[in-house]
C-alpha positions in Angstrom: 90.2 81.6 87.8 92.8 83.5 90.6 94.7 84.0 87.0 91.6 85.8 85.5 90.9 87.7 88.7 94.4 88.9 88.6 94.4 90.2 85.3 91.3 91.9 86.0 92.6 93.9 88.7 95.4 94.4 86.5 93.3 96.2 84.2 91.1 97.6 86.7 94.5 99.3 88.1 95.4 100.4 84.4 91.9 101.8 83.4 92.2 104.2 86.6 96.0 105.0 86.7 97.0 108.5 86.4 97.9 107.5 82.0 94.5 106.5 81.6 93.4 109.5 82.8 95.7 111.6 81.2 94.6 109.9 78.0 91.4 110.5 78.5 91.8 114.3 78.9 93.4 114.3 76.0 91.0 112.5 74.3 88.6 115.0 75.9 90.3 117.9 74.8 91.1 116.8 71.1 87.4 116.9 71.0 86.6 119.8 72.5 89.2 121.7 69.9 87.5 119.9 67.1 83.7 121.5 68.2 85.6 125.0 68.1 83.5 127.0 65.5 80.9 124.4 64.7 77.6 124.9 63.7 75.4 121.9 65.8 71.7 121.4 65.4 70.2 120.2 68.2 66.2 118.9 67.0 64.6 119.4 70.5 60.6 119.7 71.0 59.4 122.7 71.3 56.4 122.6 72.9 57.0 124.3 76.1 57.9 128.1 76.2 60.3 127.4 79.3 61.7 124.5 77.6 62.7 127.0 74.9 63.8 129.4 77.1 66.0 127.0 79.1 68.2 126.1 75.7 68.2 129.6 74.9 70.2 130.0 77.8 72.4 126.6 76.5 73.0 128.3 73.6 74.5 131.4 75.0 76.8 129.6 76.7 78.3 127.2 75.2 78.8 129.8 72.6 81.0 132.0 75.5 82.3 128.9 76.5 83.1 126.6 73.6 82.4 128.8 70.8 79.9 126.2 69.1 77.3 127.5 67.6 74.3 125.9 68.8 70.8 126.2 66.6 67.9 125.0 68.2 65.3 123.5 65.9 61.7 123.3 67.5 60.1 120.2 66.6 56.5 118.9 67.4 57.3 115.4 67.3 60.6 113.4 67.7 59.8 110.9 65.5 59.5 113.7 62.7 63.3 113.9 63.1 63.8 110.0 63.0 61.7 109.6 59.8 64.2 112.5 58.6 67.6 110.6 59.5 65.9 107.5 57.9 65.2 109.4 54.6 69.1 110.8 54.6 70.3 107.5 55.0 68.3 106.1 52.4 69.2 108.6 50.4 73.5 108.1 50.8 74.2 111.0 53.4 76.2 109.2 55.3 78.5 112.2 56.7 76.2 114.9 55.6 73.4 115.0 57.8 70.8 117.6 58.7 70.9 117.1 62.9 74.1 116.6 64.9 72.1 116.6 68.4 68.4 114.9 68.7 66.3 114.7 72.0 64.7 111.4 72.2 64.2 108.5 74.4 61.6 105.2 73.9 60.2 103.8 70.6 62.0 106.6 68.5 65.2 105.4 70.1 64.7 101.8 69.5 63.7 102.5 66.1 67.5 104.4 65.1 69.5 102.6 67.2 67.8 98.8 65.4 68.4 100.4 62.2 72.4 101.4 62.7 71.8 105.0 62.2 73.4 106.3 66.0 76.9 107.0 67.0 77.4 104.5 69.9 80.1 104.3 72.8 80.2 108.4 73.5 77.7 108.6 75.8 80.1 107.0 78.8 83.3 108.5 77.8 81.9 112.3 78.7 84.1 113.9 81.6 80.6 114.8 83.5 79.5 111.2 83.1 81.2 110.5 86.7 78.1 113.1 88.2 75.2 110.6 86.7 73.2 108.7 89.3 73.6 105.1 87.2 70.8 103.9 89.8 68.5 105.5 87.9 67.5 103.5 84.2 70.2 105.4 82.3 71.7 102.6 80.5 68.4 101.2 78.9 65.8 103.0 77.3 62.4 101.3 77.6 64.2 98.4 77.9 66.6 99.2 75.2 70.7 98.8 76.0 72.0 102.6 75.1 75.3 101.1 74.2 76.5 104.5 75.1 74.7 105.5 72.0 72.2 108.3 74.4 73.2 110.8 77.3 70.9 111.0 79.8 69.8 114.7 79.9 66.6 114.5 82.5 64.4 112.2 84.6 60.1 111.8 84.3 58.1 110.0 86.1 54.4 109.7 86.1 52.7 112.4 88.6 49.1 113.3 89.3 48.1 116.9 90.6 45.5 118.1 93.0 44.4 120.7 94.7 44.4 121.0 98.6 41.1 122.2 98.6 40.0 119.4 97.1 41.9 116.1 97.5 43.7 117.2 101.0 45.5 113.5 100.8 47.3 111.5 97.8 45.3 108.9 96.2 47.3 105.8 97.1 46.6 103.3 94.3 44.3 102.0 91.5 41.5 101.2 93.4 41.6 105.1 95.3 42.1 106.5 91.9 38.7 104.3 91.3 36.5 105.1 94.2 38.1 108.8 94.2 36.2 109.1 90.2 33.4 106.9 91.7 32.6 109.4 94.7 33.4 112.5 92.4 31.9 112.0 89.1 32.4 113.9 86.2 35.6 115.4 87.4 38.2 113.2 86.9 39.5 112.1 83.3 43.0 111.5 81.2 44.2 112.4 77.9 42.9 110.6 75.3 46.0 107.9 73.7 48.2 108.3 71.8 49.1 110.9 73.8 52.3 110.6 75.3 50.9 111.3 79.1 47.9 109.1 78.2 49.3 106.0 77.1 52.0 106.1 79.9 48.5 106.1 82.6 47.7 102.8 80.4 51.4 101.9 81.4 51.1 102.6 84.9 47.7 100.6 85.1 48.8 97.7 83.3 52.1 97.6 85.8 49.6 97.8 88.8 47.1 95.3 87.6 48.6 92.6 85.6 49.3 89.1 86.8 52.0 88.9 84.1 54.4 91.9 85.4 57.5 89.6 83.6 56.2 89.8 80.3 55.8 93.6 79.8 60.0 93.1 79.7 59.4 92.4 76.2 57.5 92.7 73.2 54.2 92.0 73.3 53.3 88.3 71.9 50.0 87.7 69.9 49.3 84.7 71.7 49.1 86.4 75.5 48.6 90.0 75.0 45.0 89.4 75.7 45.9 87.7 78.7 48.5 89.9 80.3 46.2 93.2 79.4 42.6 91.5 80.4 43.0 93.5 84.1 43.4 96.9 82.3 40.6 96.6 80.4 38.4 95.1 83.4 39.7 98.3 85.3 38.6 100.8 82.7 35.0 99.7 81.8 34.6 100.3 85.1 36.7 103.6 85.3 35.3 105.0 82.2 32.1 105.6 83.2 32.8 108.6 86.1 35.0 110.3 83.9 34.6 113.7 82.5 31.6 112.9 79.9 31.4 109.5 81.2 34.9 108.4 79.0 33.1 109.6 75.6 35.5 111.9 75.2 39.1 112.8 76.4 41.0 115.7 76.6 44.1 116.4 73.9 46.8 116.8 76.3 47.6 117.4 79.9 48.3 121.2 79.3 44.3 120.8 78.7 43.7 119.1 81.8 45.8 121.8 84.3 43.3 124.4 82.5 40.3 122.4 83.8 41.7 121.9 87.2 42.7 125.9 87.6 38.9 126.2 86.8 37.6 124.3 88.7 36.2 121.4 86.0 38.7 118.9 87.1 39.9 117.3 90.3 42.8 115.3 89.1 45.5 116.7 85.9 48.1 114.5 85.1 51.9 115.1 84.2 55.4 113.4 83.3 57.0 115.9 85.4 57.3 115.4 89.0 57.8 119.2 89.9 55.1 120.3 87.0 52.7 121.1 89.8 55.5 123.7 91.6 56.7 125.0 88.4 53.2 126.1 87.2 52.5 127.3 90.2 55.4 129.6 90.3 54.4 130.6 86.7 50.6 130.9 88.0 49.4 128.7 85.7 47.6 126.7 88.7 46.5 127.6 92.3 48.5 128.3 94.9 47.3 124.9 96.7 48.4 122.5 94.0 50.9 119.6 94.2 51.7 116.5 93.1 51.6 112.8 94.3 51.9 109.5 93.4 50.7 105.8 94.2 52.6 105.0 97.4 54.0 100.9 95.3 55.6 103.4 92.6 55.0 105.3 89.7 56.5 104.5 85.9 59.5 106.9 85.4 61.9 107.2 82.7 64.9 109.0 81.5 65.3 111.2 78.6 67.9 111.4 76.5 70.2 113.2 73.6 71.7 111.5 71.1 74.2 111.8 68.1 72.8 110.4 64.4 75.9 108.6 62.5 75.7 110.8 59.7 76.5 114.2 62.1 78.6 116.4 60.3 79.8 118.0 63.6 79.5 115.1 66.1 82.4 116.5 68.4 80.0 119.9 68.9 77.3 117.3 69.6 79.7 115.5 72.3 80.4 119.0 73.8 76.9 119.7 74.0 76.1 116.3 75.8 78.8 117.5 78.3 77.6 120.8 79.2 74.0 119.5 79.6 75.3 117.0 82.0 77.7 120.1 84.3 76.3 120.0 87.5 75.2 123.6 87.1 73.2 122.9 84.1 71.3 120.4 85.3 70.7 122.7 88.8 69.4 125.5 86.4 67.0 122.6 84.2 65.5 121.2 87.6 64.3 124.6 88.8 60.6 124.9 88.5 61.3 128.6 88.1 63.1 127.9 85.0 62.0 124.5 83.7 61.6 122.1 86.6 62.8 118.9 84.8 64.8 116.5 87.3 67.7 115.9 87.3 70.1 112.7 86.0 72.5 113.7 88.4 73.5 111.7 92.1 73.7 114.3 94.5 76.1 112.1 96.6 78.9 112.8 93.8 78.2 116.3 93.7 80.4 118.9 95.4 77.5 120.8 97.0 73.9 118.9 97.2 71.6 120.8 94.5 68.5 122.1 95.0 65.6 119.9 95.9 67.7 117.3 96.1 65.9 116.0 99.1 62.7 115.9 97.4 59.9 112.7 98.0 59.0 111.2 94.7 57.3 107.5 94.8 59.5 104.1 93.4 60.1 105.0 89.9 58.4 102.1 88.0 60.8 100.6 84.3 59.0 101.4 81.5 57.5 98.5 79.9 59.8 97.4 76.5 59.0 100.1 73.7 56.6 97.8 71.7 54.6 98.0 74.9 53.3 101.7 73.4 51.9 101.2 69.9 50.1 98.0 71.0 48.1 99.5 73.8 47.4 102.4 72.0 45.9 100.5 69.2 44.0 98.6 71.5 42.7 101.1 73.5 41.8 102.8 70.0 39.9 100.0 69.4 37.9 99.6 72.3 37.3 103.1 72.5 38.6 105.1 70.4 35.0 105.3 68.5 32.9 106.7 70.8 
């Protein structure tokens, strides 16, 4: 045992000597000279103008600055792309790909990385890795080892807004969120599943109100589902019925829901963004007196991700890519809400200058439940009320 500890220091002493390091830059650079001139798709949902706008703005520099050619292709869906990569595999592309860059994080992840189709062991070797706040779920994904097979680009977690006007304190947990719709019929609501934002509150409820919190660490099983749910379900016939049209109906997506609350038919909208509410505000998309909360035990939270399909024809451009998104001033420009307002991956205690916002209050982020987690209480839900 002192043997093996010894060696281990050993290595630990190699690993960080000045030739490792060396190595590693020139590992770093070979790569860099390699993306030189290449054309990289980067498949990236496209769904919010200032999203778009934001990589835009990646695009023109990476092209000053690496001279990669970065094309953006707006998708509505990620697993469009994944169903893609699946049909190019099965189809012998095995260096030829259609997307060198993919953004992606959750089932869509589990369901490339299962199937072999990712290039693995990257994601760590990036020189702005040593900026990533690895206290946050960055090396899992739902669950999910990344085996260095994603770079974190962003952080979510589950946020409600309000108005001032109306809620002048944060609802605190379930059973506020309860006697809040209770006391205010009519005006509160979600968006209907499978909606990302909707099946994440199904998430967040089942977290709060199971007496099984160990199993939602993996799959669901047949044979205790209806057990480990049975709380959720309790919860929402009893929710349902002070929702906007008493839970017959549910909005399409949140973007729906900050509508009704700027007019005045909603109390509550719900987001995956923690600094949605301050970002739309800037943008004037919602009054002046809206912010967002969050139950004071924690709310679910997650990390998104880009990653690199096998068959990339211009993985090193992809690698760059990753790299830039993870520069300190990238991810300052990404977590303005005057720009985007998507958190950021990075630790501001390994920063050089503490970005902005970076002393911020957001509630305990909450680990996703394991991927399977999502189609089964979708399906369920669309079962029990998905007909009315």
């Amino acid at each position: 045992m002192r043997y093996m500890r010894h060696s281990l220091l050993l290595l630990s002493a190699a690993l960080f000597s000045p030739l490792a390091t060396s190595a590693q830059n020139t590992g770093w650079q070979q790569t860099e000279a390699e993306a030189r001139g290449q054309t990289v798709w980067f498949n990236a949902w496209g769904g919010d103008p200032a999203v778009n706008r934001y990589l835009d703005w990646v695009s023109g520099e990476v092209r000053r600055d690496y001279a990669i050619d970065l094309r953006i292709v707006h998708i509505a869906d990620a697993a469009d792309a994944v169903k893609r990569i699946q049909t190019e595999a099965r189809a012998g592309r095995t260096h030829n790909g259609s997307i060198d860059l993919l953004w992606v994080n959750g089932e869509n992840f589990r369901a490339l990385k299962t199937a072999g189709l990712l290039k693995s062991g990257w994601a760590e070797q990036l020189p702005n890795w040593r900026y990533v706040d690895t206290q946050k779920p960055v090396r899992e994904d739902f669950s999910v080892p990344t085996d260095g097979a994603e770079s974190p680009w962003g952080s979510a977690q589950l946020t409600f807004i309000a108005r001032r006007s109306d809620t002048p304190a944060p609802l605190a947990d379930a059973d506020a969120l309860l006697s809040y719709a209770r006391a205010h019929p009519g005006t509160v609501t979600y968006p209907r599943p499978p909606d990302f934002t909707g099946t994440a509150l199904l998430e967040q409820l089942l977290i709060s109100l199971t007496t099984q919190p160990e199993a939602l660490k993996q799959p669901p099983d047949d044979n205790t589902f209806g057990r480990v749910t049975a709380p959720l379900w309790a919860y929402l016939d009893k929710l349902h019925p002070n929702l906007w049209r008493k839970g017959t109906d549910f909005p399409a997506s949140p973007a729906k829901m900050d509508a009704m609350l700027a007019n005045g038919a909603l109390r509550l909208s719900l987001t995956f963004n923690p600094m949605h509410a301050r970002q739309k505000v800037s943008s004037g998309e919602l009054p002046a007196d809206s912010y967002g909360f969050g139950f004071t035990q924690g709310m679910l939270g997650n990390v998104h991700f880009v990653t690199i399909p096998a068959n990339a024809p211009a993985a090193a451009g992809a690698q760059v890519v990753a790299n830039f998104l993870l520069s300190p001033a990238a991810q300052s420009r990404k977590a303005d809400p005057a720009v985007w307002g998507d958190p950021t991956v990075l630790d501001p205690a390994k920063l050089p200058a503490p970005p902005p916002h970076a002393g911020d209050k957001t509630p305990p982020v909450l680990a996703e439940p394991h991927a399977a987690w999502v189609n089964a209480l979708e399906q369920e839900w669309l079962r029990r009320y998905g007909t009315h």
